[in-house]
SEMILO-944545 format. One record per residue (C-alpha): residue in three letters; x, z, y. Coordinates in steps of 0.05 Angstrom, whole numbers, padded with zeros to 5 digits, always signed. Layout:
AlaXZY;...
***
This chain:
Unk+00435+00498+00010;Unk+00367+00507-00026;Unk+00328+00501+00041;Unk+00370+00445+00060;Unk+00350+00407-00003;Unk+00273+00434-00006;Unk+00270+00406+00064;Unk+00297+00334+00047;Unk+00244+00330-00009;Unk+00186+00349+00036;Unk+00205+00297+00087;Unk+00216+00251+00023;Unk+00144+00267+00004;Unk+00122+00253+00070;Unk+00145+00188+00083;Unk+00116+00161+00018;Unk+00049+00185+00034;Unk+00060+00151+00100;Unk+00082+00082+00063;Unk+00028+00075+00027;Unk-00022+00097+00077;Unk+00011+00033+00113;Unk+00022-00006+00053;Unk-00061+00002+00039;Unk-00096+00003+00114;Unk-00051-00055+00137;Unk-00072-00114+00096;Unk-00147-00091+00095;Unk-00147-00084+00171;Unk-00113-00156+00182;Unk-00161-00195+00131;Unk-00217-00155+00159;Unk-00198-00180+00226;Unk-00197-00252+00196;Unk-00256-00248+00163;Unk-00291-00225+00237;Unk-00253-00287+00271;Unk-00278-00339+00209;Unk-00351-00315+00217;Unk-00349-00317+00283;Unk-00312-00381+00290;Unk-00365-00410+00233;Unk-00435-00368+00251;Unk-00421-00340+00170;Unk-00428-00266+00194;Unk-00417-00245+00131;Unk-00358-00267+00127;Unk-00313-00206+00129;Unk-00344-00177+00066;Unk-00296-00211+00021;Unk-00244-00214+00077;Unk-00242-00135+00074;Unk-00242-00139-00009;Unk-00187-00185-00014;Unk-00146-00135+00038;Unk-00163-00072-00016;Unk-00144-00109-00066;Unk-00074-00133-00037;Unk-00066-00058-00003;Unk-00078-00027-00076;Unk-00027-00078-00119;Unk+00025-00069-00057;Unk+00015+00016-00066;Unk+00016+00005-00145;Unk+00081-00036-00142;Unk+00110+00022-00100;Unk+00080+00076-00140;Unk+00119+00052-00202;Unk+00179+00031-00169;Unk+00183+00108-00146;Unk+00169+00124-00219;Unk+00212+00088-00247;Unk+00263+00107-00197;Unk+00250+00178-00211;Unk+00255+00176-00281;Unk+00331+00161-00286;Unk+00337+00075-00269;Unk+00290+00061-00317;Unk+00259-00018-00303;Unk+00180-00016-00317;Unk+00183-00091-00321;Unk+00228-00093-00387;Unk+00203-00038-00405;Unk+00269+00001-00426;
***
């Protein structure tokens, strides 16, 4: 039984780390790749630089939401937006 349970956790463990690898590389690489097509479409090559900021800042509030939801999960049902 232990093993059975230490085993569910790892592969718990693991697919968080994999969610917010996803939830973080996959809206910098898609307004990266927008910011490439603007300044190419407009001649602004410099166009991806903010592109690529707005994606790490969208990828970091999507992980942070998830990072408390877990949390809060974890710590008994608790809601982090009431606060109780």
């Amino acid at each position: 039984m232990k093993k059975s349970k230490k085993n569910r956790q790892v592969f718990e463990a693991f697919t968080m780390v994999l969610q917010f690898s996803i939830n973080m590389l996959v809206p910098i690489g898609v307004c990266t790749a927008i910011g490439v097509w603007l300044g190419n479409r407009t001649g602004i090559n410099w166009m991806m630089v903010p592109f690529f900021f707005i994606g790490v800042l969208s990828g970091g509030t999507s992980v942070y939401k998830m990072a408390r939801r877990f949390i809060s999960r974890s710590e008994g049902g608790k809601d982090y937006k009431s606060g109780s």
